[in-house]
Residue, then its C-alpha position, 0 to 999 in steps of 0.5 A: x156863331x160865336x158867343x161875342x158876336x151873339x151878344x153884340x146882335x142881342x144888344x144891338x136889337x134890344x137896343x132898337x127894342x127899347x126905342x120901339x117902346x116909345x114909337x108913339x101911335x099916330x092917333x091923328x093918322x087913323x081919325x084924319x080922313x073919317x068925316x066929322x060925324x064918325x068920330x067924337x071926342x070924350x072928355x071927363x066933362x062929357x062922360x061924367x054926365x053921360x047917364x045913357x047912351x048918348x055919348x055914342x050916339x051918332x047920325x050917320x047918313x041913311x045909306x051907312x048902317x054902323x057895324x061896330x067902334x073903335x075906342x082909342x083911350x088915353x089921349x095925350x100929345x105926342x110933344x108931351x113926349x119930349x118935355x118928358x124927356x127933357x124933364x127926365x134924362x139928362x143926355x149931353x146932347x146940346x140944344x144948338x139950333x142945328x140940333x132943334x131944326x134937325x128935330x123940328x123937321x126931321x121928327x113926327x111929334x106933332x098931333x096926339x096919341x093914345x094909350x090903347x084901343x078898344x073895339x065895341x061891336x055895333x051894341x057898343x058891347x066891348x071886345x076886349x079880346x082885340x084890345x091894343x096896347x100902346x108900349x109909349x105909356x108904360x115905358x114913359x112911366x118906367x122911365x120916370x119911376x126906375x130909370x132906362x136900365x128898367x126898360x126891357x124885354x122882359x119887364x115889358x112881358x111882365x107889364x103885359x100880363x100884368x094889365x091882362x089880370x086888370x082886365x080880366x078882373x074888370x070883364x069880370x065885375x061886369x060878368x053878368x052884364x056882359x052883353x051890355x053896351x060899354x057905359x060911360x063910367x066904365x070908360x073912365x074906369x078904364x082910362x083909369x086902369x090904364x094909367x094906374x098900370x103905366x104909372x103915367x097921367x097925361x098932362x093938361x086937360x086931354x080927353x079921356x078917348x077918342x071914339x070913331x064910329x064904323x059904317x059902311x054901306x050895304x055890301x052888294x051881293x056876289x058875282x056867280x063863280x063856279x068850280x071852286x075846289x071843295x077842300x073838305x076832308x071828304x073830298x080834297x081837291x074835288x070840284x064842287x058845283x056851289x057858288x064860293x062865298x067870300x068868308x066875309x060876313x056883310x055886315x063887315x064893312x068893305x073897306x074896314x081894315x079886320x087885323x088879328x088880334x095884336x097886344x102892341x098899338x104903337x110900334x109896327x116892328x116891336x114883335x119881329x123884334x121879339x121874335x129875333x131875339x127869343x131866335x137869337x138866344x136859342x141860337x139861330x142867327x139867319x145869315x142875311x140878319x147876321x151880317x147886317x148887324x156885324x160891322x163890315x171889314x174893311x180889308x176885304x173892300x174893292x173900291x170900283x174907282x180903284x184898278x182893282x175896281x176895274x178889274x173886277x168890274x170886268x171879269x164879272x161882266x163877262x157874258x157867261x155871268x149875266x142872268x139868263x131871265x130877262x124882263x120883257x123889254x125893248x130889246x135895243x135898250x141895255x142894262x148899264x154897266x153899274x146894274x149889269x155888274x149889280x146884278x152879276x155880283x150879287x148872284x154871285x155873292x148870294x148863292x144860298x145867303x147873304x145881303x147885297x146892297x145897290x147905291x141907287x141915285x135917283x133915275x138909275x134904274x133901280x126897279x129896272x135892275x130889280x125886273x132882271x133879278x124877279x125875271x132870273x128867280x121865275x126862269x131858275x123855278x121854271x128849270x125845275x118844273x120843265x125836268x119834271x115828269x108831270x105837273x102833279x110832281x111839284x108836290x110832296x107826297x101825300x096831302x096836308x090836312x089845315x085846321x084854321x081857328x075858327x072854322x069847324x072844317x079841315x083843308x087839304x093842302x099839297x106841300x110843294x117840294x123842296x126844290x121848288x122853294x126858295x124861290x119866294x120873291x117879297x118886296x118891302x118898303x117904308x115908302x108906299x109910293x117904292x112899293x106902287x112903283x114896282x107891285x103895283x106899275x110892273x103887272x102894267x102893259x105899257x111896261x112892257x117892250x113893243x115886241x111883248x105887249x101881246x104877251x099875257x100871264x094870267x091876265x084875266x085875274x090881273x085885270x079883275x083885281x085891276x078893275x075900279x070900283x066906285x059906288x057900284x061902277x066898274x070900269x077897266x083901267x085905261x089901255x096903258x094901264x091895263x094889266x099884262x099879267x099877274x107878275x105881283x101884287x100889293x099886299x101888306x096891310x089887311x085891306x090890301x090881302x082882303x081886295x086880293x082874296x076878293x077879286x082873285x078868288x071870289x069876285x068876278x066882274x064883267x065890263x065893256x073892255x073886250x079883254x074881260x077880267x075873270x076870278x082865278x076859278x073862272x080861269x081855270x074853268x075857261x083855260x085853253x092855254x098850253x098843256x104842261x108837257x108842251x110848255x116844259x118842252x118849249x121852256x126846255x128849248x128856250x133855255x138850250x137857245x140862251x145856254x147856247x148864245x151866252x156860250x157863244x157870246x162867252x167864247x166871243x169874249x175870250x176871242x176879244x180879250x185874246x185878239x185885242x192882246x196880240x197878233x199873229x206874230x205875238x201867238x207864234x212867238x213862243x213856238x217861233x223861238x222854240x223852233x228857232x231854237x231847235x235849228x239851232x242846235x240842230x246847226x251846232x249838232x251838224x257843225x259839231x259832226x263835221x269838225x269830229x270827222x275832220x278832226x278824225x280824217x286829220x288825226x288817220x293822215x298823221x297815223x298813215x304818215x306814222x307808219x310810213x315813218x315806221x316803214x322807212x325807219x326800218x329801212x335804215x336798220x343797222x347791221x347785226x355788229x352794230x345791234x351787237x355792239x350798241x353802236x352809235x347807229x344802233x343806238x339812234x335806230x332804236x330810240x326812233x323806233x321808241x319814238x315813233x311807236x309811242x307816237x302811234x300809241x298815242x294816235x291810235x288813243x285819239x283816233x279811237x277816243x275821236x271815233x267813239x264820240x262821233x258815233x255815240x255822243x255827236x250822231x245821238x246829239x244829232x239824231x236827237x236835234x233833228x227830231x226836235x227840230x222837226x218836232x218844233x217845225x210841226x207844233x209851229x205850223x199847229x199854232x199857225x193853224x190854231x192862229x187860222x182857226x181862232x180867227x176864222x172862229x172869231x170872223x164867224x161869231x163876229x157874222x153871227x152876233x156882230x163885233x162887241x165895241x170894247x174899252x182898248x184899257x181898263x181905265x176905258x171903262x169910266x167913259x160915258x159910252x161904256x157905263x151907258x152901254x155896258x158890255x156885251x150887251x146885244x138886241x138878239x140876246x136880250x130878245x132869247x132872254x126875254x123869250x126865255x121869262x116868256x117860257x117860264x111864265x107860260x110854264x108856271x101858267x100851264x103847270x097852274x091850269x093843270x093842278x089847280x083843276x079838279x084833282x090836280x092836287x093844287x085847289x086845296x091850296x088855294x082854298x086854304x090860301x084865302x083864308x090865310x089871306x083874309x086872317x084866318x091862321x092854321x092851327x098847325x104853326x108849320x102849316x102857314x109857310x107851305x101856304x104862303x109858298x102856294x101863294x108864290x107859285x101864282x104870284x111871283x113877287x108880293x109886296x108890302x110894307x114895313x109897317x104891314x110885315x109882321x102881320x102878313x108873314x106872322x107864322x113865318x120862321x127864320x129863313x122861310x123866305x127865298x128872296x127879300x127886297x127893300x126899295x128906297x131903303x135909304x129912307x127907312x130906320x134900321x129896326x124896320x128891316x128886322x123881321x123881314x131879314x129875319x125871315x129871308x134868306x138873302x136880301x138885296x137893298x137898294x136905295x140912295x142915302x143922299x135922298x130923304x133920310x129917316x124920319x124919326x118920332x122920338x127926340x133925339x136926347x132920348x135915342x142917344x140916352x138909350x144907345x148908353x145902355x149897352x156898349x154895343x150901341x153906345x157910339x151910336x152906330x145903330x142909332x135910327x136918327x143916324x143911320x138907316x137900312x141902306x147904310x148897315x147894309x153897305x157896311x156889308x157889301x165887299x163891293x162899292x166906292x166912297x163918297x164924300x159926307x158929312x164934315x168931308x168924311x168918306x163914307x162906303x156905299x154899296x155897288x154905286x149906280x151912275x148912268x142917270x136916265x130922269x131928270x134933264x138940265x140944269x137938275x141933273x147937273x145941280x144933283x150931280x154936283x151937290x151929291x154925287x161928286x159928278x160921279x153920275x152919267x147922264x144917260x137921256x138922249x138929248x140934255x134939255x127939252x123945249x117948255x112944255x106944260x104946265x109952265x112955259x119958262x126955263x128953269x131959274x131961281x126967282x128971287x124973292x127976299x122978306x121978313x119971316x111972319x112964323x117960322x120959316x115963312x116968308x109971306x111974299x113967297x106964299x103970295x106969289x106960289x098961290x098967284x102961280x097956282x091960281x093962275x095956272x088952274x084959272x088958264x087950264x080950268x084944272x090944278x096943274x101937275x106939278x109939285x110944290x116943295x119946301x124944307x119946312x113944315x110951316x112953309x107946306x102948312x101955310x100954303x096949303x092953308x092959304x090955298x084952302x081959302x084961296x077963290x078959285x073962281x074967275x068971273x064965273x068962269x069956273x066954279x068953285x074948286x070942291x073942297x075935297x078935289x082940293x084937298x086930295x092935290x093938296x096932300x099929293x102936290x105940296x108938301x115936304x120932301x118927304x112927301x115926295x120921296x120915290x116920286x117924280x113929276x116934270x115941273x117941281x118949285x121949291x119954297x125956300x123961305x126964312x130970312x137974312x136975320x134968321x139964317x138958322x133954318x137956312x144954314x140947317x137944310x144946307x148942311x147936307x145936300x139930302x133936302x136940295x137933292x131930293x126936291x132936283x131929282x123929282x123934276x123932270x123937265x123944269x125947275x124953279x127955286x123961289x127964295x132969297x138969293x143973296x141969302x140961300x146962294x151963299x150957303x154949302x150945296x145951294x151955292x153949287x146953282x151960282x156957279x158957271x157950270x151949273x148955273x140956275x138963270x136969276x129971275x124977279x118974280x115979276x119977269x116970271x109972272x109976266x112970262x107965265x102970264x104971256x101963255x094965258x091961251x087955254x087953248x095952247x094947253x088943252x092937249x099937254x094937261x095929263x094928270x092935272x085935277x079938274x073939279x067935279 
């Protein structure tokens, strides 16, 4: 890599690390679900006449016993930050009143933050050790006293280790008291500490520390597993007859989240950052991270719109480039062409490198397309474990010995070998609900196609992690969600890794179900699948049946494309002119033959007729006396004989001349000619043969798989059919194909049964992989990616979050990972990427930008002060406020379109998908319009549906003016969705499932107050709704659009507010279509907008619902109500309620 571009990536990510410095820590986030008597704030007040204990005293209920404390120190606001700013940077950006609603709604300043936190064990002795550090202080105090050029890597290195002396000396002033509780003056000496090294005093009367106690209950004992592999360095891989114990010691609370130690509070991805730029500066740059912080180059670009588009759409569809694995599907049902070509090209494009995007409006498809990519990966694994000889093959030679900190015993591990890595499959998002939707959903059976539902992978251990587990109830998960395998799984953040370890390795629950659910030791003990060797054969036939179809299917297409281009006629053409030809010079040879012999025949008569002049000239010869004398007559005789001699010289001549043409150069030309006729006659009738054969070949194929219906032109390829359909897309292949994901899973299952058994090489690993899991690192740095590579071989793809990646792969290097995928990367801020596209080979991302942008916690003055420092950033094209995962990653991708944006400017998405399979009318065509240029096809099979709960009325626009009372809330607006709800809930006897959606914080806040405080009940008929079945609908059901991004639900009501005297918020959330479209695309059936018509329908992208194609019916309120009122019959809804809350 060149120096230039090395400095661009450096300035880039330090860049994004300056902004991570100010990422406040989300106090609020961490204390808001504990109840009121687990945490307690300290003010200067409270601790100044503390004198012993008490200010860490609490009463937890008898059933909880206190394990330890979290101590979050340094309080403050997080708005303070942006008065600081204000007071301190000087930025050009113009406080306009787009630029103040855009940073009211879009940024998450509200709630308080922290400067560090501490843990007290359950003495309250502090553990200093664990402290957290948040970089926000530091870096506001930098700012203030040296300005933004201060604000680097390396100063906040030196910062660090800086406030490690201060605390050393602290521990050490208290050195001979250190099994002694924290006193509350040593808590403002602390808080003192930490100001003094940040250089920065909270404003106002903040308290000193938050402390929140950790109680837990009892934690019961452990279910008998039995054949765990003992990994001691005596006895690797041997079977031992203890029961395993979970490392978790008892008195560690079941759900408290154990993180390794960590120095940074505030900021999920400031040491992933680090970490790529100390690689970075040692010059390894990972290709997939390289190219998503390059810009992209034009030139290269292939706009699918184009004919050139076209073209290339069509040959990468072609049979022989589809992927083998398929997911286990209903066959009738098709990619689409858009994903089918996603899918294509970015096998193609991803050989050993590289990132990929995919432009996925809502609906599209995404997690189906992905199912296809995980299915290809496992088949591709399962080609190397079917070639080798046994199972235990899949290891390298000889065994590991892992240390792990803390733990006096050794592991013994069997790396895998090379061939069988790369193939690690991690997904990640800064949406929770992405990675449920595909971790958590994928393992489901009802996910599965009719002809599969039978099908199993390890499903006993997915079933034991699936179990639900409520204050000692154990209860299987319904039918439908009852897990078919262990295809993925959630890890992320420590809580997430611990239930893993827990129910995988340890745990073992029995319930009613008649599929019992058992802990991977179980299974391997009670196995009695397929035998290695049968597996790998069967996945070698299931392989040689798809290589052998999609041959077919490919030769099918060069027929199609040949027989849909010409005739029989248009095939012989080119040998029916040669051989026309070839005739006809054979006629001009024979012609040329004839006229040479007659021409000789005529010239030998005139010869004869010469001679017989000769003989007759004699005749008339003078006597001697005139020859004497030269007579007269002798005279005339002699020129005669003169002449006629000289005429038969000549002939002669032309005779011979005549002869020798006719038998070298004519009979050779003829000779030739006539072979070359006949040659031409033959290689004509071989071509008529071939014609023969290609149609009997193509009749035949056409018997075996059916006749493919494609476009007669390229231009063909924008109907409707053909992105609905896709090409060469049949039910008999897509079954071998799934037969095929099928084979490979049983193959992984049974290599699994054979080597995780005593002596099979695999037990040591996983040994060694619940410790990785529960925290516990190897000494050995190279010893964690051979683990996590053990890991993968049991749990084909893993999920995680952003927030949760740097911890989880904390060990991994650059390129240590084979696959990384990000969903709804639309909605996440660049920086989030880094650490995983650091480590991943190839990327491919996936989202929509014209959904939920990214939010961002800081002002926006201070995000563009920072993009002046370096100018690499400097036009802001890194910005987080302004672009996210999804648009870096298209810069990057050669293949896509453009689309309308901002002020009408084209910007280029990555491989767009179109076929939209959610949302019915009027929603789909609203979004469409709006957001996607009415480039989307609708792809359900019929475009309305009849009403249906909870609500049974059409979708319309209830039209709702009035005076705003605070913000953007219109009190009339509030009132009438609490009548809805209330009514609903009062109907049913449940809170309907359905989504209330606003674009403003105020609107969510208020309504959710107002429902708090709302009587539920109705004459006696229910009771009171409890407070925390409220609550928890509350934070589900109403909200922001951000809180529903990746969601969906059949009736969706948006909460427009603000009024005609205050348009300002109005004209903001219609400035771009991302609001309106986000809240139309999570309704699946029914859609009610509530709002001021004459004020919200005049403006950009809300206007779309007023016009005649998708025209949203005008409604009062009171005709809504009445309706609604209409179907008051608890009895007409008692079977369609589904996920609605009923109270306890």
């Amino acid at each position: 890599m060149v120096d230039k571009e090395r400095q661009r990536i450096l300035g880039i990510l330090d860049y994004w690390h300056k902004i991570e410095f100010f990422i406040p820590f989300g106090l609020d986030q961490q204390i808001s679900d504990k109840e009121k008597w687990q945490t307690r704030k300290l003010s200067v007040e409270l601790l100044s006449l503390s004198f012993d204990d008490g200010w860490r005293t609490f009463s937890p209920p008898r059933q909880m016993n206190i394990s330890g404390y979290n101590l979050y120190m340094g309080v403050f606001d997080k708005s303070s930050i942006s008065s600081f700013c204000e007071r301190h940077i000087s930025a050009e950006l113009q406080r306009t009143s787009f630029n103040i609603f855009e940073e009211d709604e879009r940024t998450e300043l509200d709630g308080e933050t922290c400067f560090a936190k501490l843990r007290l064990n359950s003495q309250g002795v502090p553990q200093l050790e664990t402290v957290s550090v948040s970089a926000l202080p530091w870096a506001l105090g930098t700012l203030a006293q040296k300005g933004l050029d201060a604000l680097a890597f390396d100063s906040f290195e030196t910062a660090k280790g800086e406030l490690q002396v201060r605390l050393k000396n602290f521990l050490s002033n208290r050195k001979h008291h250190t099994d002694l509780p924290l006193s509350a003056m040593e808590v403002l000496r602390l808080h003192e500490i930490l100001c003094s090294w940040a250089v920065f005093q909270p404003e106002g009367n903040q308290p000193v520390a938050v402390l929140e106690v950790i109680a837990h209950e009892p934690r019961p004992g452990k279910a008998k597993v039995a054949n765990e592999p003992d990994a001691s360095p005596d006895q690797t891989d041997e079977a031992s007859s203890d029961e395993p114990v979970s490392p978790h010691s008892p008195e560690v609370a079941a759900d408290e989240e154990t993180e390794p130690e960590i120095d940074i509070l505030n900021s999920f991805y400031i040491k992933d950052i680090e970490r790529t730029i100390n690689s970075v500066r040692n010059g390894h740059v990972p290709e997939a991270l390289r190219q998503f912080l390059m810009p992209g180059v034009e030139s290269g670009r292939v706009d699918l719109f184009s004919e050139k588009g076209r073209q290339t759409l069509f040959a990468t569809l072609r049979p022989e480039r589809m992927n083998a694995g398929h997911w286990l599907a209903d066959p009738r049902y098709a990619m689409s062409q858009r994903q089918q070509f996603a899918i294509n090209a970015m096998r193609q494009q991803l050989g050993e490198s590289g990132i990929f995007s995919v432009n996925g409006p809502p609906g599209t498809g995404k997690t189906t397309l992905l199912r296809d990519l995980f299915a290809e990966n496992i088949v591709r694994r399962g080609r190397v474990l079917s070639n080798l000889r046994s199972a235990k093959d899949a290891f390298k030679k000889g065994a590991v010995s892992v240390s792990f900190r803390g733990r006096s015993e050794k592991t013994h591990i069997r790396p895998l070998i090379d061939e069988l890595t790369g193939f690690e499959m991690v997904v990640a998002s800064s949406n929770n609900a992405a990675v449920e939707n595909i971790s958590v959903d994928m393992p489901k059976r009802k996910e599965l196609g009719q002809d599969w539902k039978t099908f199993s992978y390890l499903q006993p251990v997915a079933h034991n992690l699936a179990i639900v587990s409520e204050k000692g109830n154990v209860r299987s998960p319904s039918d439908q969600d009852m897990p078919w395998g262990l295809i993925s799984c959630a890890l992320g953040n420590s809580r997430n890794r611990k239930k893993f370890c827990d129910r995988v390795m340890y745990d073992s629950f029995e319930t009613p179900h008649p599929e019992q659910p058992a802990n991977l030791w179980h299974w391997l003990k009670n196995y009695s699948g397929q035998a290695f060797e049968h597996a790998a054969a069967e996945f070698r036939k299931a392989d040689a049946d798809v290589t052998q179809a999609l041959i077919a299917r490919s030769r099918l297409a060069e027929l199609a494309l040949l027989i849909a281009q010409t005739d029989q006629h248009q095939f012989l053409a080119e040998q029916q002119t040669a051989s026309d030809q070839a005739q006809r010079s054979l006629t001009q040879a024979q012609t040329a033959i004839t006229d040479a012999q007659a021409s000789l025949c005529t010239e030998q008569q005139v010869m004869d007729e010469l001679r017989e002049d000769e003989r007759l000239i004699d005749r008339k010869r003078p006597g001697w006396v005139a020859r004497l004398f030269n007579l007269a007559s002798a005279k005339a005789y002699n020129s005669e004989r003169v002449e006629n001699a000289s005429k038969q010289q000549r002939m002669r001549e032309k005779i011979a001349l005549l002869k020798f043409d006719l038998s070298n150069r004519l009979e050779d030309s003829l000779q030739g000619c006539t072979a070359a006729s006949a040659s031409a006659r033959q290689l004509l009738e071989s071509r008529r043969l071939e014609w023969l054969d290609l149609v009997t070949e193509w009749e035949s194929l056409i018997a075996q798989i059916g006749e493919p219906l494609l476009p007669t032109d390229l231009a063909q390829l924008e109907d409707d059919y053909f992105q609905i359909h896709g090409l060469w897309h049949d039910a008999a292949m897509n079954t071998l194909r799934s037969g095929l994901f099928a084979a490979a899973l049983n193959l992984h299952q049974a290599w699994l049964a054979e080597t995780g058994k005593k002596g099979g090489g695999f037990g040591g690993n996983i040994f060694a992989l619940s410790h990785l899991l529960q925290n516990q690192k190897p000494e050995n740095a190279d010893h964690v990616l051979p683990i996590w590579q053990s890991l993968f071989m049991i749990v084909p793809v893993i999920s995680t979050t952003f927030a949760s990646f740097a911890n989880q792969f904390q060990g991994l290097g650059p390129n240590s990972l084979g696959w990384l995928y990000i969903d709804e990367a639309g909605q996440a801020v660049p920086q989030a990427a880094v650490g995983g596209l650091w480590r991943a080979k190839r990327a491919v991302i996936v989202g929509d930008p014209l959904q939920i942008e990214p939010v961002f916690t800081l002002p926006a003055r201070l995000i563009t002060a920072l993009s002046q420092v370096d100018s690499h950033t400097a036009d802001e094209q890194y910005a987080p406020h302004r672009v996210s995962v999804q648009s870096l990653a298209d810069r990057a991708n050669a293949y896509g379109s453009y689309a309308e944006g901002e002020d009408d400017t084209l910007h280029w998405i990555g491989s767009p998908l179109r076929v939209h399979r959610r949302c019915l009318e009027p929603m789909f065509s609203l979004s469409n319009s709006i957001a996607y240029s009415d480039k989307m096809v609708f792809g359900l099979p019929s475009r309305t549906a009849a009403n249906a709960s909870p609500v049974h009325c059409d979708s319309c626009w209830i039209d709702m003016a009035g005076k705003t009372e605070h913000k953007q809330v219109v009190p009339q607006q509030i009132d009438f969705m609490v009548h809805v709800l209330k009514q609903l809930y009062q109907r049913d006897g449940a809170l309907p499932a359905l989504f209330v959606i606003s674009p403003f914080k105020a609107i969510r806040q208020e309504l959710q107050n107002r429902l708090r405080r709302t009587d539920w009940s109705v004459d006696g008929q229910f009771r009171e709704l409890p407070a925390n079945t409220l609550n928890a609908w509350l934070k589900t059901h109403i909200g922001t659009v951000h809180t529903f991004q990746g969601r969906e639900q059949d009736t969706v009501f948006m909460v427009l507010g603000v009024d005609a005297e205050k348009p300002g918020a109005a004209q903001w959330a219609s400035s771009k279509p991302n609001l309106l479209n986000v809240a139309l695309t999570r309704a699946k059936r029914r859609f009610y907008m509530v709002g001021d018509y004459s004020l919200w329908s005049s403006l950009r992208y809300f206007n779309v619902a007023k016009s005649k194609k998708t025209e949203l019916a005008l409604r009062s309120p009171q005709a809504f109500l009445a309706e609604l009122a209409a179907n008051a019959d608890p009895a007409i809804w008692a079977d369609t309620q589904r996920d609605g809350a009923r109270p306890d």
